[in-house]
C-alpha positions as CSV (number, residue, x, y, z in Angstrom):
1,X,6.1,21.0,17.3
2,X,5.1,22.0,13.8
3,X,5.3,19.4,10.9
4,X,4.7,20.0,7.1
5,X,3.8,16.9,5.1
6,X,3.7,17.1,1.4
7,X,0.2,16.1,1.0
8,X,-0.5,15.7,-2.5
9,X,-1.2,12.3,-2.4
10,X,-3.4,12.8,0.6
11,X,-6.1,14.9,-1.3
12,X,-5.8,13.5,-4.9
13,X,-5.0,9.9,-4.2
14,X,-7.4,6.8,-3.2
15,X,-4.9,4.2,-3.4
16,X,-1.2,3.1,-1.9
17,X,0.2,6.9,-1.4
18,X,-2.5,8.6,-0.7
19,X,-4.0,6.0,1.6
20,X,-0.7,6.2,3.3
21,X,-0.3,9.6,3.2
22,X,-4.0,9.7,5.4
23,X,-3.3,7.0,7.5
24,X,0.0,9.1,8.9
25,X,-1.8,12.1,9.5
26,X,-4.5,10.7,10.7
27,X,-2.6,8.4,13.6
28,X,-0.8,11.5,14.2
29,X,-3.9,13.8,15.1
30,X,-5.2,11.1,17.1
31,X,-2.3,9.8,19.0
32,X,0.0,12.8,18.9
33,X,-2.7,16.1,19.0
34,X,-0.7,18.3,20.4
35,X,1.7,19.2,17.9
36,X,0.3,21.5,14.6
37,X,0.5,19.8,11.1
38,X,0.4,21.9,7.7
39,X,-0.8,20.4,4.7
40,X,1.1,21.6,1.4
41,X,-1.0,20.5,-1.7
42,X,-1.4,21.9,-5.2
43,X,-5.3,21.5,-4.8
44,X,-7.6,20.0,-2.3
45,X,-11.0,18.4,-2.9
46,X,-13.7,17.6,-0.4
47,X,-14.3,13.6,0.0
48,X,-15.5,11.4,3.3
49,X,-12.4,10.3,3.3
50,X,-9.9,13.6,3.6
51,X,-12.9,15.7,5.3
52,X,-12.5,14.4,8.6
53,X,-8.8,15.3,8.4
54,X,-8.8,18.4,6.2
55,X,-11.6,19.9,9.1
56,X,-9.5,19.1,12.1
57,X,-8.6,21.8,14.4
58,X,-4.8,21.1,14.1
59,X,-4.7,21.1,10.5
60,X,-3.7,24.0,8.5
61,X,-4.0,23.7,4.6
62,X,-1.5,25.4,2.6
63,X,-1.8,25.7,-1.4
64,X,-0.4,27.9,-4.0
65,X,-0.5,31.4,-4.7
66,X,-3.1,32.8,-7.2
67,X,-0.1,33.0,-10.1
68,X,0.8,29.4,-10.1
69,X,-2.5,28.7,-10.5
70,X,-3.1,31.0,-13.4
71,X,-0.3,29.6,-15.2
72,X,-1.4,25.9,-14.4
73,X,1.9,25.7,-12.5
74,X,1.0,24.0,-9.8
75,X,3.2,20.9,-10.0
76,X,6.9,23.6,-9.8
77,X,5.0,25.0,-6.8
78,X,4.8,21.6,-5.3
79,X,8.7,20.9,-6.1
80,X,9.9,24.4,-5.9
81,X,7.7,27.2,-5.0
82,X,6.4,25.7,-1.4
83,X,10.1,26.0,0.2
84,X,9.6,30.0,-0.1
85,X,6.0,29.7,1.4
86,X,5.8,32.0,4.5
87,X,5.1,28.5,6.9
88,X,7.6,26.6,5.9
89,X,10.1,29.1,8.1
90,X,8.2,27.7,10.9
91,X,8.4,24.1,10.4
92,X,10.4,21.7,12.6
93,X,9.5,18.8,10.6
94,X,9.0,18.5,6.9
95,X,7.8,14.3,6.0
96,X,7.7,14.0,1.9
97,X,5.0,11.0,2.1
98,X,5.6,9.9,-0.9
99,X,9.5,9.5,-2.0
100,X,10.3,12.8,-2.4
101,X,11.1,16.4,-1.2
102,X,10.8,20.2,-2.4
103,X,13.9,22.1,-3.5
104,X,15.7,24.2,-1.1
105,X,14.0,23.9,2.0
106,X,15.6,25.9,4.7
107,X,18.1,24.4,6.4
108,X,16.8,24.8,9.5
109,X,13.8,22.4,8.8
110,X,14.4,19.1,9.8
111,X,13.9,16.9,6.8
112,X,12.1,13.6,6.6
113,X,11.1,11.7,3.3
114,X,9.0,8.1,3.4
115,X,10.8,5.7,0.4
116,X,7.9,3.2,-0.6
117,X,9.9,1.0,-2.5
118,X,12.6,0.8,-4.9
119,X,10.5,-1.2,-7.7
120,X,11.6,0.6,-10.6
121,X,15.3,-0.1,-10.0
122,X,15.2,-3.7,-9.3
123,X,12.8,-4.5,-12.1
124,X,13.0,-1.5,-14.3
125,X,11.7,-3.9,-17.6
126,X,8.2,-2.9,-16.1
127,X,8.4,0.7,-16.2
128,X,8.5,3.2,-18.9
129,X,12.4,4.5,-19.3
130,X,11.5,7.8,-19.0
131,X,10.1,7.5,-15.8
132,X,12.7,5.5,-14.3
133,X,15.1,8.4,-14.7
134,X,12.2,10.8,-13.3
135,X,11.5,8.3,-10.1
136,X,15.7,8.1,-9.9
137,X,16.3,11.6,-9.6
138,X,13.0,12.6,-7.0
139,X,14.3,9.8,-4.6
140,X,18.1,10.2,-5.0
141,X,17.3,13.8,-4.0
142,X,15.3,13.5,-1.7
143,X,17.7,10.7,0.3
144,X,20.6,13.3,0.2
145,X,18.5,16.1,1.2
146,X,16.7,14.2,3.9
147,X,18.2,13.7,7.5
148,X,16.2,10.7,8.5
149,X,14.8,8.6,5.7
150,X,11.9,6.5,6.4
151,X,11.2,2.9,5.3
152,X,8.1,1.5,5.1
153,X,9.9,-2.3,5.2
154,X,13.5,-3.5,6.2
155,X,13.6,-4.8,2.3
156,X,13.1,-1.0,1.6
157,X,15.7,-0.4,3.9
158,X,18.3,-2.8,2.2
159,X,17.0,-1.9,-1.2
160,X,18.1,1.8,-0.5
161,X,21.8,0.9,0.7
162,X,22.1,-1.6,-2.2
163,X,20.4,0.6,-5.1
164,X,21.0,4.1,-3.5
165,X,24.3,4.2,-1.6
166,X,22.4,5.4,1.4
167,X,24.1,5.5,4.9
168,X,22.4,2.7,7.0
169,X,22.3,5.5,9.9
170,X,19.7,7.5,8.1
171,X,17.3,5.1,7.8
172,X,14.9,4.1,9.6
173,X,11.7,1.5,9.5
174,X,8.3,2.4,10.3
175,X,5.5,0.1,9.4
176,X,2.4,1.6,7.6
177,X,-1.3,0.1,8.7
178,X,-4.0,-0.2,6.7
179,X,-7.4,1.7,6.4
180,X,-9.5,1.1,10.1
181,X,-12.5,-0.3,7.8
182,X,-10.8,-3.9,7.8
183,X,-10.8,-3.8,11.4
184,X,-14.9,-3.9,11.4
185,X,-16.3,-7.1,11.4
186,X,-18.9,-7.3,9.4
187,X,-22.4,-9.1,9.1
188,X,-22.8,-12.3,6.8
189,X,-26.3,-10.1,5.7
190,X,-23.7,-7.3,5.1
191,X,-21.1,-9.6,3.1
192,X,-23.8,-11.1,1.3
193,X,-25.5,-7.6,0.1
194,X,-22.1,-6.8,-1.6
195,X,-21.3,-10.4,-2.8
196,X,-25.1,-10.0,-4.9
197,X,-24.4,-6.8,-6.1
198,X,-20.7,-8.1,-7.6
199,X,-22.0,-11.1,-8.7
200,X,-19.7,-13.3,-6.3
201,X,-20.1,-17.0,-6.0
202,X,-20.6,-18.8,-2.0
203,X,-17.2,-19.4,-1.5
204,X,-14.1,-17.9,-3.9
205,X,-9.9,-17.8,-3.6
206,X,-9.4,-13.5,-4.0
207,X,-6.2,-11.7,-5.3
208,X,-6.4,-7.6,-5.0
209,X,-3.6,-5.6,-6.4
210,X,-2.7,-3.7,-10.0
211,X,-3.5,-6.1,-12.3
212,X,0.3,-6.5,-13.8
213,X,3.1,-8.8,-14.4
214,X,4.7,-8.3,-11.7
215,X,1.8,-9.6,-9.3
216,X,2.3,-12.3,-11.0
217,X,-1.5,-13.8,-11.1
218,X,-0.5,-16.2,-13.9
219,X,0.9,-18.4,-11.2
220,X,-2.4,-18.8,-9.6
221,X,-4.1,-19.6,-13.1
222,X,-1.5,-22.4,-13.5
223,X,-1.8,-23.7,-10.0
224,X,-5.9,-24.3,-10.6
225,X,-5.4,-26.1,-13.8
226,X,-3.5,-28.2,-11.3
227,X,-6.1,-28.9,-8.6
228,X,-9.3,-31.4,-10.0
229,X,-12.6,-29.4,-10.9
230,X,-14.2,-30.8,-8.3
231,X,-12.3,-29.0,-5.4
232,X,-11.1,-26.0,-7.3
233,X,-12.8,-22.5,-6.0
234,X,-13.6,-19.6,-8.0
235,X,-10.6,-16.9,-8.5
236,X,-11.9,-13.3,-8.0
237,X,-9.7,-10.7,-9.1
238,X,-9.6,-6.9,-7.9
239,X,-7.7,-4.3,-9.3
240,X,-7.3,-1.7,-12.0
241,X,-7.0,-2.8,-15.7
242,X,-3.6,-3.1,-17.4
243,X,-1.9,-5.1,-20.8
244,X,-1.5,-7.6,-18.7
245,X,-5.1,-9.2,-18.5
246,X,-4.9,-10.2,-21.5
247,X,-1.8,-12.5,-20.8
248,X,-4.1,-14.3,-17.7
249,X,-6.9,-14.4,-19.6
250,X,-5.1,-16.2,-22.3
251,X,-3.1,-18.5,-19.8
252,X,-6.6,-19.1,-18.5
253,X,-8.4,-20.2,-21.6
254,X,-5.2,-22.4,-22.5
255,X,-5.4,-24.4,-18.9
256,X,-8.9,-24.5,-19.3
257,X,-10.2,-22.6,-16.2
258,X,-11.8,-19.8,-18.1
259,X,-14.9,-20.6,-16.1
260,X,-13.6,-19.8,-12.5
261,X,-11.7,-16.7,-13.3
262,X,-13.9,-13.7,-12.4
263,X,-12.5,-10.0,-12.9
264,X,-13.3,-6.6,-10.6
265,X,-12.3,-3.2,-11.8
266,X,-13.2,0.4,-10.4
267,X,-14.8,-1.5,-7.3
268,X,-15.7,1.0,-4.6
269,X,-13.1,0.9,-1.4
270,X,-16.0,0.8,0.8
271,X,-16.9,-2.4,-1.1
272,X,-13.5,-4.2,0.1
273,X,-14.0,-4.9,3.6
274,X,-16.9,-7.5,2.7
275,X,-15.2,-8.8,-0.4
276,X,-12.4,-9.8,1.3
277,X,-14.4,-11.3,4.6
278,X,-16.5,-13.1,1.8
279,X,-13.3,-15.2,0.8
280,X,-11.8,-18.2,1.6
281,X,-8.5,-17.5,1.4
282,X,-6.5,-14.8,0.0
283,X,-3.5,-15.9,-2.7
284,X,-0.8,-13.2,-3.5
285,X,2.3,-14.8,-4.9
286,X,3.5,-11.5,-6.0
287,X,7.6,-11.2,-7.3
288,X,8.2,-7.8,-5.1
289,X,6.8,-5.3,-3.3
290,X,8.0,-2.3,-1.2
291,X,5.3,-4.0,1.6
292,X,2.2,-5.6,0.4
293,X,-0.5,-3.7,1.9
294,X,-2.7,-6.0,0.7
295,X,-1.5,-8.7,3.1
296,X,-2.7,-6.7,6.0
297,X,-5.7,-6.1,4.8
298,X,-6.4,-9.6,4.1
299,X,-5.4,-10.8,7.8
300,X,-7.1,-7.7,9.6
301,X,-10.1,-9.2,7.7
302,X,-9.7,-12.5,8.9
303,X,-9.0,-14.3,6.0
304,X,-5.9,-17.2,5.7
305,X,-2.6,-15.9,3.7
306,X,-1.1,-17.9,1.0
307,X,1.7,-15.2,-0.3
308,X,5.6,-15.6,-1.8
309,X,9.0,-16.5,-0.5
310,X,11.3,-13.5,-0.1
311,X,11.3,-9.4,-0.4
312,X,9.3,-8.2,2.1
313,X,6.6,-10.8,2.5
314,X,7.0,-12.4,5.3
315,X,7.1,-8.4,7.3
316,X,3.8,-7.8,6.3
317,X,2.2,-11.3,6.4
318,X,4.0,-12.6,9.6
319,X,4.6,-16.1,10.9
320,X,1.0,-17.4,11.0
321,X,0.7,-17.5,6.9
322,X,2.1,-19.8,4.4
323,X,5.0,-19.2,1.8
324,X,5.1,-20.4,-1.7
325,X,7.7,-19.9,-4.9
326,X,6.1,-17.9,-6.6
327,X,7.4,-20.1,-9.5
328,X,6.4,-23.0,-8.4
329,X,2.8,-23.9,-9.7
330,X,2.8,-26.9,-8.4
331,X,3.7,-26.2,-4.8
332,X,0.9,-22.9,-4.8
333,X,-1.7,-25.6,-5.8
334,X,-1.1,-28.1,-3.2
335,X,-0.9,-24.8,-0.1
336,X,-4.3,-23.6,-2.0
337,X,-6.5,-27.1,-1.7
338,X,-4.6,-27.8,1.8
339,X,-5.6,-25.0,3.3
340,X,-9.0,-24.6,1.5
341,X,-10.2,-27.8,3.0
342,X,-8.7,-27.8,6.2
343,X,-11.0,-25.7,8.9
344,X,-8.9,-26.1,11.7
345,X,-5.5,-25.0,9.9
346,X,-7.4,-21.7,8.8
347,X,-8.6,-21.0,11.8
348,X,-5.3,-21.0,13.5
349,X,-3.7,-18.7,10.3
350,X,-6.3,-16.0,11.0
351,X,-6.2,-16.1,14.8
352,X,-1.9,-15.8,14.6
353,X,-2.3,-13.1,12.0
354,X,-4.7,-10.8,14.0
355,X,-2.2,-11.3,16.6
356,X,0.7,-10.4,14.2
357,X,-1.3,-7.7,12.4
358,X,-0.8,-5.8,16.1
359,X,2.4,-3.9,15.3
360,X,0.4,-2.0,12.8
361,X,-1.9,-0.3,14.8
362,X,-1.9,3.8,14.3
363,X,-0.9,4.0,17.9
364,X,2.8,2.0,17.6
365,X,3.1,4.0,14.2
366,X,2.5,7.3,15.6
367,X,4.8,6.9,18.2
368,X,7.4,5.5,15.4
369,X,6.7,8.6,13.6
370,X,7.2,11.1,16.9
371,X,10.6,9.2,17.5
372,X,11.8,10.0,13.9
373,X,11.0,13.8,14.2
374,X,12.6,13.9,17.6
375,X,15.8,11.9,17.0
């Protein structure tokens, strides 16, 4: 079998789509190496973490001709030009990773597209208008165009018969996995060599994720003001810079907790594992997500999971971690200084979650994958 991917996001991305977009084809050239897999991208860059798939013998990397290039029309290649690409006639798979699909791929390609999430319908105050109609139109096409559409969550899955209209028949769920580095157990000398060079206190509470409203980190700023100085942990927070900083740092300084608030941006990935095996307990009381990566990483790094009610948390953090409102200050401070003091209760959270964090092993989600381009 021969499978396109629209890989994009592979080569030019380091976060949520592109690390998806590698973990597929990675699984795949491990767990499925007999089929061939084309790579369609507008440009390709060399980095440790693309060469090892990018220099595999069952890859083949397609980009655009010389004119589209000239003109700096790479991106109409990429949503246009790639169906009349010379390969594409002998695909029997084409996956969009990342929500979307090319124009007028030949109808004898079996079509697959991966929906993340359907974010900027639900809660469209967060997003720019402009893009909203953009994101619309790319996944609406790609849906009707698609003969199996991919999931990465069953709230995905509702979201697109809800939002989208789509017939429940075409969808299907498929789990994503995170990066193999948060499998690796690593060395206290090892944590504590990237805990100096970060600045990190002994012992800290850790968020990671876009700094925005909709993460909703306010809510852990209002649950410390809750819990006595004397037991309250250091918050570290990872993640990329946005307005809404200023709105926790603000909340912060009103509640008086200033001093255990400690920011992280442009923080290497390599950096992560020990960050997160350095913390107590991860808190993500986030208001949506497509899946929460996150909360797989947390739990393949053996950390305790304190995340929200509802959407698709409970998929991604399983039974073994404990569920707030992510309203409810109150209730997040009590979970927080329960299960920061009690050894025994963690213990059994991280032991239940590596169990959980099983059905996300590239092996299950290859053979997901296979089962999709065969049905």
């Amino acid at each position: 079998m021969k499978i396109g991917f629209d890989a994009k996001r592979l080569f030019n991305n380091f976060t949520g789509l592109g690390n998806y977009s590698r973990f597929v084809v990675d699984a795949l050239l491990k767990h499925v190496p007999e089929n061939e897999y084309l790579l369609y991208t507008p440009r390709t860059r060399r980095h440790a973490e693309i060469d090892s798939i990018s220099d595999h013998s069952k890859i083949t990397i397609v980009t655009p001709p010389f004119a589209y290039r000239l003109f700096k029309a790479s991106s109409l290649w990429r949503s246009w030009g790639v169906s009349a690409e010379q390969s594409i006639g002998s695909l029997n798979v084409f996956h969009g990773l990342s929500q979307e699909l090319p124009l007028s791929l030949p109808s004898r390609v079996k079509k697959v597209v991966t929906v993340h999430d359907l974010i900027f319908l639900r809660y469209p105050k967060f997003y720019n208008p402009i893009d909203v109609a953009i994101y619309k139109a790319k996944v609406k096409h790609a849906c009707k165009t698609a003969q199996k559409i991919i999931s990465i969550s069953e709230q995905t899955a509702s979201d697109l018969v809800h939002f989208l209209n789509v017939p429940q028949q075409k969808i299907v769920t498929v789990y994503q996995g995170c990066h193999p580095q948060f499998k690796k157990v690593l060395s206290a000398s090892e944590i504590l060599k990237i805990r100096k060079k970060h600045r990190l206190p002994e012992q800290y509470l850790l968020n990671v994720g876009t700094i925005e409203a909709r993460k909703n980190v306010i809510l852990i700023i209002r649950a410390l003001s809750r819990i006595p100085k004397e037991n309250r942990l250091p918050l570290v927070i990872v993640g990329r810079e946005t307005e809404y900083k200023r709105e926790i740092v603000i909340e912060a300084l009103q509640r008086n907790v200033w001093e255990s608030i400690i920011f992280l941006h442009d923080i290497p990935f390599t950096d992560f594992p020990a960050i997160y095996q350095g913390a107590k307990l991860f808190v993500y009381p986030s208001l949506f997500e497509g899946f929460g990566i996150p909360l797989v990483e947390a739990i393949e790094s053996g950390i305790p999971v304190i995340t929200s009610n509802g959407s698709c948390f409970s998929e991604a953090a399983g039974p073994s971690s404990i569920y707030v409102e992510p309203t409810n200050a109150e209730e997040l401070a009590f979970q927080i200084n329960r299960v920061v003091h009690d050894s025994e209760l963690r213990e059994k959270m991280v032991n239940e979650g590596q169990r959980y964090t099983k059905r996300f092993l590239p092996s299950q989600i290859a053979n997901d994958l296979l089962s999709v381009y065969n049905a």
